[in-house]
N, C-alpha and C positions, 0 to 999 in steps of 0.2 A: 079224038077231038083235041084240038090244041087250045092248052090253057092261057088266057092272054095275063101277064106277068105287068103289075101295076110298078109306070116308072118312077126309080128312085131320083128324086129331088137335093142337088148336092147341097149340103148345108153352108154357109158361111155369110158375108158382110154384103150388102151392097154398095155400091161407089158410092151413093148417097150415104148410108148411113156410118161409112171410112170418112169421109167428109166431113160431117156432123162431129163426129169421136173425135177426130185431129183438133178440131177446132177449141171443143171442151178442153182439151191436151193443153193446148198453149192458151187459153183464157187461165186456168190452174197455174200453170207454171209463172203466167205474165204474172198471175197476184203474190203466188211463193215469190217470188226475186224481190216484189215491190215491199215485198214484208219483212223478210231476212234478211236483203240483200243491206239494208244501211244499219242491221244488229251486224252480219259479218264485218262490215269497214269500222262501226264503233270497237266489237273486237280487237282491230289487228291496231287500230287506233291505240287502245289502251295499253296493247303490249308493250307499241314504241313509245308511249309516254310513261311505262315503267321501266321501260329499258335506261331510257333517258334520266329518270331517276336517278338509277344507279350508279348507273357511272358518273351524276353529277357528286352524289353522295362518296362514293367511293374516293374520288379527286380530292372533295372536297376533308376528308378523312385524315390521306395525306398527307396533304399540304398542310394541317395543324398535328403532327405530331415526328417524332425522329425512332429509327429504328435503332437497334442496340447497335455496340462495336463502331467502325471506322463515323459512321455518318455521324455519330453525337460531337467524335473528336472535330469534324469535318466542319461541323455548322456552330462549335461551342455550344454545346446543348443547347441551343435557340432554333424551335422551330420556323421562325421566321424568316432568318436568314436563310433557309429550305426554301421557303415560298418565293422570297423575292429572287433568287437563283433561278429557282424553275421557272418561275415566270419568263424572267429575260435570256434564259438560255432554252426556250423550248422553242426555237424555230432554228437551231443551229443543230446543225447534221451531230450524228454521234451523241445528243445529248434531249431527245424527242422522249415526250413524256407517253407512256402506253399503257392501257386499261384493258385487263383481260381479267379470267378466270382460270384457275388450273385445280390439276390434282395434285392433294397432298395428304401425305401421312399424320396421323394421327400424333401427337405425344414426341415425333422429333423434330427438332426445330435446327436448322443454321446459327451460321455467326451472330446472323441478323436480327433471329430472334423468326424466322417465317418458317414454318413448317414445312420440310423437305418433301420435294415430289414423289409421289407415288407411283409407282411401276404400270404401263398399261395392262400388263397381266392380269391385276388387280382388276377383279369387275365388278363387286357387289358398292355401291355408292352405300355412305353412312357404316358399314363395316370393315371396308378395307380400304376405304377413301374417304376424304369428303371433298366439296369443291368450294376453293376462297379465292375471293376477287383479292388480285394484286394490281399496286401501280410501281414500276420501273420504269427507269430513263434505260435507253439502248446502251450508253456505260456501264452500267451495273453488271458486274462480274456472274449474276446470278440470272440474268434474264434467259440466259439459252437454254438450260437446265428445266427454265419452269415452261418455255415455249414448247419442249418435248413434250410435253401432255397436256398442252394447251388446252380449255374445252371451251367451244364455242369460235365468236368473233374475238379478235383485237383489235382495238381503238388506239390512234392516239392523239393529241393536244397539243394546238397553238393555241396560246396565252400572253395575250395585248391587255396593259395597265390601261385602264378607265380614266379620261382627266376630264375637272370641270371644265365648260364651254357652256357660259350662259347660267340658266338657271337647271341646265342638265350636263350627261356627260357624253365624253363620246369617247371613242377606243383613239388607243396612242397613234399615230403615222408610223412611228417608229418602232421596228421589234428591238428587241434586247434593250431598252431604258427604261428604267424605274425614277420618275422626276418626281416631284411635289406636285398633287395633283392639280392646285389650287396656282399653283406657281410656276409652271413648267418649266424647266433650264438646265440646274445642275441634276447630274445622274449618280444616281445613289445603287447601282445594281451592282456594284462593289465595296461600298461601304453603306452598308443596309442599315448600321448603327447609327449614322446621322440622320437617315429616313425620318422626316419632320414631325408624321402621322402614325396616329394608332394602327390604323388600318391599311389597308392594300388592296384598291378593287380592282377587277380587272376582267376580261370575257374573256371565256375557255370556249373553243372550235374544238368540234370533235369531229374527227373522219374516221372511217374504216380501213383499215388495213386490209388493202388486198392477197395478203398470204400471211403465214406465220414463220415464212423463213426465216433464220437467225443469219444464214448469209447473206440476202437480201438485204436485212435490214443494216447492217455492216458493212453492204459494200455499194447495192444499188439506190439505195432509199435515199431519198431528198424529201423532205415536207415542204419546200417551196414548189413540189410539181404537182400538189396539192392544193384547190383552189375553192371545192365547194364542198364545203364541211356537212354534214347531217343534220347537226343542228346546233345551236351553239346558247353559253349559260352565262348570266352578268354575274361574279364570284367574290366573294372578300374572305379576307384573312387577315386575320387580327393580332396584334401581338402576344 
């Protein structure tokens, strides 16, 4: 007598209730994104307006002090004469002001007094490096040297004097002059000692630098083919 054998019932989902599931899926996900999604943009928000810091801070740095050796003979110990220079020479090729970071050694320092770069070999960060934000113009005999171990982006900076207009100011038409801001006419970005005023304001453009070549920046770079900065900072330097 043949035993009748009870049929097996294949387990799984129905379309209806796959349906149902998807649906819960993306009602979750729609409320995840509505919820995190503007803490991620605050995020990345907050990075670029510390990044922006820094290199305002770093510029800003700079531009009020001289580094040991040729540059003190260069400027007569006056740091300002530093500032109104860079200022009016930071849109002429060959002399583009650049904000980065590199690696350097501990305890040995250059001419200049900046502490010599450290060998990529070098891996442990804090024990066999650390990393200091620098600012060089593309002159500077020492810029190639720290671009070998560059870390990160490099930046760098057009810099237009601030002149009154009205009861506010507006950026100069003109790059490379340093006038009286009150008075505009005669150009003092050669003789910075008759400069009228305590101060020097001026807006610093910062862009990124699309590579860190040192031949590039030496043979192919122009900063006038440069037109839309990142972001840009209203700056004084004082005497």
């Amino acid at each position: 007598m043949n035993t009748l054998r009870p049929c097996r019932v294949a387990k799984g989902f129905t379309l209806a209730e796959t349906v149902i599931a998807l649906g819960i899926l993306v009602v979750l996900i729609t409320g995840f994104m509505a919820v995190f999604g503007p803490a991620a943009r605050t995020i990345k928000k907050t990075l670029s307006t510390d990044e922006a810091s820094r290199l305002q801070a770093t510029l800003e740095w700079e531009m009020s002090v001289l580094r040991e050796g040729p540059e003190k003979q260069r400027y007569q110990n006056d740091p300002f004469r530093k500032a109104l220079e860079w200022i009016s020479q930071s849109e002429d090729q060959g002399q583009t002001v650049l904000i980065y970071k590199y690696r350097a050694q501990q305890g040995s320092t250059r001419t200049d007094g900046t502490l010599e770069p450290a060998a990529r070999e070098l891996g442990i960060a804090g024990d066999d490096f650390i990393i200091r934000p620098m600012v060089r113009r593309i002159s500077d005999p020492l810029l190639e040297e720290d671009l070998e171990v560059v870390e990160g982006r490099v930046f760098f900076v057009k810099m237009r004097q601030l002149i009154y207009e009205g009861e506010g100011l507006r950026v100069s038409d003109e790059p490379g002059v340093i006038v009286d801001p009150s008075d505009p006419g005669e150009d003092f970005a050669q003789n910075p000692d008759s400069y009228p005023e305590a101060v020097v304001l001026f807006e610093a453009e910062y862009y990124n630098l699309p590579t860190t070549s040192f031949q590039f920046l030496t043979n192919a770079f122009d900063p006038e083919d440069f037109t839309r900065p990142i972001f840009a900072r209203n700056l004084a330097v004082r005497r």
